[in-house]
C-alpha positions as CSV (number, residue, x, y, z in Angstrom):
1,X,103.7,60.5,83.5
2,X,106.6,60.9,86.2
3,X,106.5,63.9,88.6
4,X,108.7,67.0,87.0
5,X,110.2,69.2,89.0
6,X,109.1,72.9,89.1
7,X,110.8,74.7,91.8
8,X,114.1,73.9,93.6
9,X,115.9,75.0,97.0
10,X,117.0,78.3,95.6
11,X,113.4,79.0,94.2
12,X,111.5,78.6,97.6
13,X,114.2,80.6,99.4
14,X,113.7,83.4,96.8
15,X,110.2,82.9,96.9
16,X,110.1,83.1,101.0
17,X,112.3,86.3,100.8
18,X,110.4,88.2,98.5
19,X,107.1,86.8,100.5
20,X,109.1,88.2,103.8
21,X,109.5,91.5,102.1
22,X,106.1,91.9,101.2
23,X,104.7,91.4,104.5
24,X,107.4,93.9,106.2
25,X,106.2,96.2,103.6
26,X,102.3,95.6,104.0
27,X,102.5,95.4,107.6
28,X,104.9,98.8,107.6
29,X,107.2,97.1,109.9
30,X,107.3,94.1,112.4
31,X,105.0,95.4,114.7
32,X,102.2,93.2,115.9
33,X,103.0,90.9,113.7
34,X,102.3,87.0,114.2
35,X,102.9,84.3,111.7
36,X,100.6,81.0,112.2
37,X,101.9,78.2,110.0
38,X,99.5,75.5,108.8
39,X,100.5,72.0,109.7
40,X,102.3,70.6,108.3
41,X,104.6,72.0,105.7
42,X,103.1,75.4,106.6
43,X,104.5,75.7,109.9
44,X,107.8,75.1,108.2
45,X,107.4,77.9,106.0
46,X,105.8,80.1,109.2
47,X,109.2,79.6,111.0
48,X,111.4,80.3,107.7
49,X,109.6,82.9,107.2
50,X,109.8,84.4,110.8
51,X,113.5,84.0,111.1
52,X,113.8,86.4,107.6
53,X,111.4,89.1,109.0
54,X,113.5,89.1,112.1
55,X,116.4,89.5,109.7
56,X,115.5,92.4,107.7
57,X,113.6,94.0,110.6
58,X,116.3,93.3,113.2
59,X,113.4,92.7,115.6
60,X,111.9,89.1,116.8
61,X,108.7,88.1,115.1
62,X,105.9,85.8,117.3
63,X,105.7,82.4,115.1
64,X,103.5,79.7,116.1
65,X,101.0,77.1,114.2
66,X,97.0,76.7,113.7
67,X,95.7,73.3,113.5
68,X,92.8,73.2,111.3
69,X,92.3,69.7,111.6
70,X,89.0,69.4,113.3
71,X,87.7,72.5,111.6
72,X,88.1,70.9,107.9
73,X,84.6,70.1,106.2
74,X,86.1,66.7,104.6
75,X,86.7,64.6,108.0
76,X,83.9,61.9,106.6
77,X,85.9,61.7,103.8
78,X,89.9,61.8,105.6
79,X,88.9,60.4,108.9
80,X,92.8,59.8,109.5
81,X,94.0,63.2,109.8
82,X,96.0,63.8,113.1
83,X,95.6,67.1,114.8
84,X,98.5,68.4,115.1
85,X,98.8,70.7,118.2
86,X,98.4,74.6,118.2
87,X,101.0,76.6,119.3
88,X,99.4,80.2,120.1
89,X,102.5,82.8,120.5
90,X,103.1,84.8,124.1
91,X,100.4,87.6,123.7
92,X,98.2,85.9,121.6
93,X,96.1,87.4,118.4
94,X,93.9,89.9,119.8
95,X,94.7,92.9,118.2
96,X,97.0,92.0,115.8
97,X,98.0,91.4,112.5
98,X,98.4,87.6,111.9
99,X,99.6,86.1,108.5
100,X,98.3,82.4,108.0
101,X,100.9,80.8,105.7
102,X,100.4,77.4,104.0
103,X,102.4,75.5,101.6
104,X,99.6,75.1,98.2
105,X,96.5,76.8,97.9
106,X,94.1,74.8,96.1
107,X,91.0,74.9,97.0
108,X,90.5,77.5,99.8
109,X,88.5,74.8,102.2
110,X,92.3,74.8,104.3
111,X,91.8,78.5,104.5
112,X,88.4,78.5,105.6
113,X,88.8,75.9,108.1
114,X,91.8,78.2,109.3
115,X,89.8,81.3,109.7
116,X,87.3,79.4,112.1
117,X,89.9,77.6,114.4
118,X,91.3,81.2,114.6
119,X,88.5,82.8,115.6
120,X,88.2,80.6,118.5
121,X,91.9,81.7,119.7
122,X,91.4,85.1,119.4
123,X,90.5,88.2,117.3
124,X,93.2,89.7,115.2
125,X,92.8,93.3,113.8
126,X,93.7,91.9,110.0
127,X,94.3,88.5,108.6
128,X,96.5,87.9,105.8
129,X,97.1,85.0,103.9
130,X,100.5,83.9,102.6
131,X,101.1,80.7,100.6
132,X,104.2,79.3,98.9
133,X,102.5,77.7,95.8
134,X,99.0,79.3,95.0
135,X,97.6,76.5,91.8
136,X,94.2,77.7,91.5
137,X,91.4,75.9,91.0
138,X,89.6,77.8,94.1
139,X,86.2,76.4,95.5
140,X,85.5,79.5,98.0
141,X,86.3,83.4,97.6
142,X,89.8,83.2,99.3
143,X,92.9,84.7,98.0
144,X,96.3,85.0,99.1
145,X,97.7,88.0,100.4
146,X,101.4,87.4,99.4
147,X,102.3,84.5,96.7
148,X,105.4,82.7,96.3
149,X,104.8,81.0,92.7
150,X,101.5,80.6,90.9
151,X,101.6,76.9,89.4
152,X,98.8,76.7,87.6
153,X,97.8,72.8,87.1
154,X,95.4,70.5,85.9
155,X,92.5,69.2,88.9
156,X,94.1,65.6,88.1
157,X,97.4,67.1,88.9
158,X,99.3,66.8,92.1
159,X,102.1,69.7,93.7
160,X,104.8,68.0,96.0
161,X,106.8,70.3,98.2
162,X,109.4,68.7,99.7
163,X,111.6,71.0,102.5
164,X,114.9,69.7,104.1
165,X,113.2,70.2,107.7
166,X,110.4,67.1,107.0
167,X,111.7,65.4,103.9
168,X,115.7,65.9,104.1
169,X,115.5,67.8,100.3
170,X,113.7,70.8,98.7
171,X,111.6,71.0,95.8
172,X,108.2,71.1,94.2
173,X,107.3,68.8,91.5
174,X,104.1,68.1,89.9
175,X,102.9,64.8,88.8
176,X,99.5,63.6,87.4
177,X,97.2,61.6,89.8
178,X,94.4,59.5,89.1
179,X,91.7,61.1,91.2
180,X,92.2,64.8,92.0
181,X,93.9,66.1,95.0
182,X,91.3,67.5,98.4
């Protein structure tokens, strides 16, 4: 079955604004914020979604990324994942309020791994989680703070986000796989 398409461009750039919103709102302003994107899409997002806050708050937002690479409980099984480096913002976490964003939330085992490489950088006063695609199918008790779309899909089912920044368009499509996605 070929790949359909589910969300394009001006979905994900409502989705980020409304997600940008939320966090002003939960966070009852900019201050101490910090946004750690996810490699690799997730940073992406992070830096989209740091330039909107700035936006709407008029005030600069500390954006950097979290690589969870050597934190991930599947290495045995992906031994070819690259780290990718982390980029911890001027003034670090301690103290504040940091929002992990990542592209699809599946399983939760990104999000764990993200909490631990976090921890070792610092200790923020409250972690949220935002995520662009949220398709269920959680294996841990992790949930996202602020949601872009829920796709709900089959385990043999694949998401594809593509962004204009990595892959020169933008859109999310699903497609069935043989063997279900880690």
């Amino acid at each position: 079955m070929p790949a359909r398409t589910v969300l394009q461009q001006a979905d994900i750039t409502r989705a980020l604004t409304r997600i940008s919103h939320e966090i002003l709102e939960s966070n009852r302003g900019p201050d101490d914020l910090v946004i750690l994107g996810i490699p690799t899409r997730g940073v992406v997002l992070a830096a989209r979604i740091g330039a909107l806050l700035e936006q709407f708050s008029g005030v600069p937002v500390a954006v950097g990324s979290l690589d969870v690479t050597m934190f991930r409980d599947d290495l045995s099984r992906n031994p070819t994942r690259a780290p990718s480096p982390t980029q911890v913002p001027d003034g670090g976490v301690d103290g504040k309020t940091v929002v992990l964003v990542d592209d699809v939330l599946y399983s939760g085992r990104t999000i764990r791994a993200a909490l631990d490489a976090l921890g070792l950088i610092g200790r923020p006063s409250i972690v949220r989680l935002a995520t662009l695609i949220d398709r269920g199918h959680r294996e841990l008790p992790i949930r996202p703070d602020f949601v872009g779309k829920n796709l709900p899909s089959a385990q043999n089912e694949r998401i594809n986000l593509h962004l204009a920044e990595i892959d020169g368009d933008e859109f999310v499509t699903i497609e069935e796989t043989t063997e279900a996605p880690s």
